[in-house]
C-alpha positions in Angstrom: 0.0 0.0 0.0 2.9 2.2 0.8 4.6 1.3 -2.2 1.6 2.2 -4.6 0.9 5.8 -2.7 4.7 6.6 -2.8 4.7 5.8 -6.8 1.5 7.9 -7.7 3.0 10.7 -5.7 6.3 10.4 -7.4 4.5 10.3 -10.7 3.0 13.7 -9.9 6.0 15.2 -8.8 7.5 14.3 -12.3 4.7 15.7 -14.4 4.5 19.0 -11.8 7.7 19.5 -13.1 7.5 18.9 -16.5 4.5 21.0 -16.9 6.3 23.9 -15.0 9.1 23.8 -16.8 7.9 24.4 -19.9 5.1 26.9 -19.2 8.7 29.1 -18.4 10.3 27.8 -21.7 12.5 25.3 -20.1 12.8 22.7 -18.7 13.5 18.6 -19.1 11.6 17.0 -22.2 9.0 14.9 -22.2 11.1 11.6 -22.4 13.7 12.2 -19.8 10.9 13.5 -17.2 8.9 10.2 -18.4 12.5 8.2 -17.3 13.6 9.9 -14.2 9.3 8.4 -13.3 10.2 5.3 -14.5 13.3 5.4 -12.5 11.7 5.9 -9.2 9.3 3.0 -9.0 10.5 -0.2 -8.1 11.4 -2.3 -10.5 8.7 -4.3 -10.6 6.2 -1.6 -11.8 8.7 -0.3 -14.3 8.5 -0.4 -17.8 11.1 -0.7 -20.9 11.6 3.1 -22.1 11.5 1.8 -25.7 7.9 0.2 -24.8 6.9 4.0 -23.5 4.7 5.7 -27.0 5.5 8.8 -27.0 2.8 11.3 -28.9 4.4 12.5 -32.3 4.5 16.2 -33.0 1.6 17.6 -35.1 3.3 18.5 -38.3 1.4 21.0 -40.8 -1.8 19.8 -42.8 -0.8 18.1 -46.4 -1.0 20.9 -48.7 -4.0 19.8 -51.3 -3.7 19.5 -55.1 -5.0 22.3 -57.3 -7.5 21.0 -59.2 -7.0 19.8 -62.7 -8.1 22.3 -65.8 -10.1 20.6 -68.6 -7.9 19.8 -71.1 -8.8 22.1 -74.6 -10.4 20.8 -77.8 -7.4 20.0 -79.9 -9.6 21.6 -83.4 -11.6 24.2 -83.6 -15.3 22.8 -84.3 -16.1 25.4 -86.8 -12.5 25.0 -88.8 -14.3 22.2 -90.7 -17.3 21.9 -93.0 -18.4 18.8 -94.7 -20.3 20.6 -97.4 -16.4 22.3 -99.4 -16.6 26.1 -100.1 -19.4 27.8 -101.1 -19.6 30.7 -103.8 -22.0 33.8 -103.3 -25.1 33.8 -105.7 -26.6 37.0 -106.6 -29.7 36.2 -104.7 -27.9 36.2 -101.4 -27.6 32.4 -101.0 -24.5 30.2 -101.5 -23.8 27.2 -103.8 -21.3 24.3 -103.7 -18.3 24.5 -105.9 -19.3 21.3 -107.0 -22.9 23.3 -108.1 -21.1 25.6 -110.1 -19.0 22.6 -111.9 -22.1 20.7 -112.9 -23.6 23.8 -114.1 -20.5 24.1 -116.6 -19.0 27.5 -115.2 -16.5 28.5 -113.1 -17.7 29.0 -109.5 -18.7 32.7 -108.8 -18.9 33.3 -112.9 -22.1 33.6 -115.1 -22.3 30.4 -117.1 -20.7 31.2 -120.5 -19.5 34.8 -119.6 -16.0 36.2 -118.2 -18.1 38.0 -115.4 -19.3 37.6 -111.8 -22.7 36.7 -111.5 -23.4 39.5 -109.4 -23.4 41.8 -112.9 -26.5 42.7 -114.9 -24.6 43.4 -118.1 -20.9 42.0 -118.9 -18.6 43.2 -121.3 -15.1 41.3 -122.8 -13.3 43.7 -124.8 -10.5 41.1 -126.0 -13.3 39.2 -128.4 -15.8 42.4 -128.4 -19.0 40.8 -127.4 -21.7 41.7 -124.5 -24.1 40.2 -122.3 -27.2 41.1 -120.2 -27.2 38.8 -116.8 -30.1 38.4 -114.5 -29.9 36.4 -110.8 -26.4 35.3 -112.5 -27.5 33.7 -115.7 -27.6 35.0 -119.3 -30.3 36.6 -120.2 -29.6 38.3 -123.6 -26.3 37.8 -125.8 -23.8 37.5 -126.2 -24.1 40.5 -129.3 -21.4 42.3 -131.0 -19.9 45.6 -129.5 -16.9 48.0 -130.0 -15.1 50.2 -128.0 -12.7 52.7 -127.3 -9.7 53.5 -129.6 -6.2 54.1 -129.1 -5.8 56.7 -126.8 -9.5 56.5 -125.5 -9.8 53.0 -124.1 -12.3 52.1 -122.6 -11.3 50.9 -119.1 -12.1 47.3 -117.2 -13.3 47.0 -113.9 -16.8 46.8 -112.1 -19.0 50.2 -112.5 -22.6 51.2 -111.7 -24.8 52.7 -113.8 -25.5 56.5 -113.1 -28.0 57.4 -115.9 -29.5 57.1 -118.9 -30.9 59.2 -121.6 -32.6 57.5 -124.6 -32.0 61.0 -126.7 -28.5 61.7 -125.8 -25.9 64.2 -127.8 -22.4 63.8 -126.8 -21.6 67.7 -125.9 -17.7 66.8 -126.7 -18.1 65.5 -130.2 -21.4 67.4 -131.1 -22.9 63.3 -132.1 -25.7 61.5 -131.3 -25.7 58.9 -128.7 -29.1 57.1 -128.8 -30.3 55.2 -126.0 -27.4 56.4 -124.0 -27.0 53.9 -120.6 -24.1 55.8 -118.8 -21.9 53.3 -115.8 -18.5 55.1 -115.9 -18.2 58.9 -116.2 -19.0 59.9 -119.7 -19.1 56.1 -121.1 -22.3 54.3 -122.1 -23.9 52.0 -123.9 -25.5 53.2 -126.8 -26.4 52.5 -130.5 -23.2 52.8 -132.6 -21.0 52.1 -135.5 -19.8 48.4 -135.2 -16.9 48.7 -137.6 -15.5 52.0 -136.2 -14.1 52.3 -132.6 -15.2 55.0 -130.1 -13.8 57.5 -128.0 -14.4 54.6 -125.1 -18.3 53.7 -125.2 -19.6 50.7 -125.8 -21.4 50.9 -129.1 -24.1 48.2 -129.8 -26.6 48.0 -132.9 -29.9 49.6 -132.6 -32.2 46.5 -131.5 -29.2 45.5 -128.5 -29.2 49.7 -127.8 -33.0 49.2 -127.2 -32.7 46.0 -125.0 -30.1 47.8 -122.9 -31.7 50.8 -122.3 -34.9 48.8 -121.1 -33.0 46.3 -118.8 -30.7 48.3 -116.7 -31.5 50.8 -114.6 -29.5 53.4 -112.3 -27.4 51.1 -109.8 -27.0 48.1 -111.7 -23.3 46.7 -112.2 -21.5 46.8 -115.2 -18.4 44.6 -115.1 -15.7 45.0 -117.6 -13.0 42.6 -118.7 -10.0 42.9 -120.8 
């Protein structure tokens, strides 16, 4: 009885000083006050020091992954198309390439013409013929033109037409110029001479002057090609 009262008081002595000694921030460590305890019992109550767990430090908390971003598509979606390029029509919708081979022309051309199918009236100076288009197909021609001499050619490229006066009088050259359709300054359609070549109009014979002058209106395109 003795034995067991003077053993729990020595175990308090030990842990009275442990606890004060490191409140001041000194003191024995845990194991050698957990020893000198040991030590003090008789031997029959004592205990191997290696058997003795001793609590492990808390170490910080495992820092956690960032999550994982979603990988990103590898193609664009919209890069592709299974239908192959399209051309523009002149109603505002588009066509296949393959559309424009079966129909026999070039894609984005008239059928049979040099010119974009967005024109209403085509010209090709190198063989001298015409053509009135409408929604990007032939609809008159091609007929026989000429145009402008040496030193007044008549220049290619893709006009509008401004005006048109089916009693016209050039005020340069004091001449006639009926059914006058004017898409580039002071050149125009109009009835003409086709053996003799102009001072840059188009000169057509008098039934093609007459369809010209009633198809095309101010705004229309008139596309040139050498």
């Amino acid at each position: 009885m003795r034995v067991s009262r003077l053993s729990g008081l020595l175990l308090v002595v030990a842990l009275t000083g442990l606890f004060s000694g490191n409140a001041a921030g000194a003191g024995p460590t845990t194991s050698a006050v957990v020893s000198a305890a040991v030590g003090a019992l008789p031997e029959r109550f004592r205990t191997p020091a290696a058997a003795v767990p001793v609590a492990a430090a808390p170490g910080p908390p495992a820092a956690e992954a960032p999550p994982t971003a979603p990988a990103e598509p590898t193609t664009d979606p919209g890069s592709t198309t299974d239908a192959g390029p399209t051309t523009e029509r002149s109603d505002g919708g588009t066509g296949t390439a393959e559309d424009a081979e079966e129909r026999g022309s070039t894609p984005g051309l008239a059928s049979g013409t040099p010119c974009r199918i967005t024109a209403e009236a085509c010209i090709e100076l190198s063989s001298n013929r015409s053509w009135l288009l409408s929604g990007g197909e032939v609809a008159y021609g091609p007929v026989p033109v000429t145009h402008g001499r040496s030193g007044w050619r008549t220049p290619p490229g893709v006009f509008r037409v401004s005006f048109k006066n089916r009693d016209h009088v050039s005020s340069i050259f004091d001449a006639p110029m009926p059914y006058s359709v004017f898409f580039n300054g002071g050149i125009a359609f109009h009835e003409g001479s086709l053996s003799e070549r102009s001072h840059g109009c188009i000169h057509l014979s008098r039934t093609a002057a007459r369809e010209y002058f009633g198809a095309l209106d101010p705004g229309d395109v008139v596309e040139v090609v050498a």
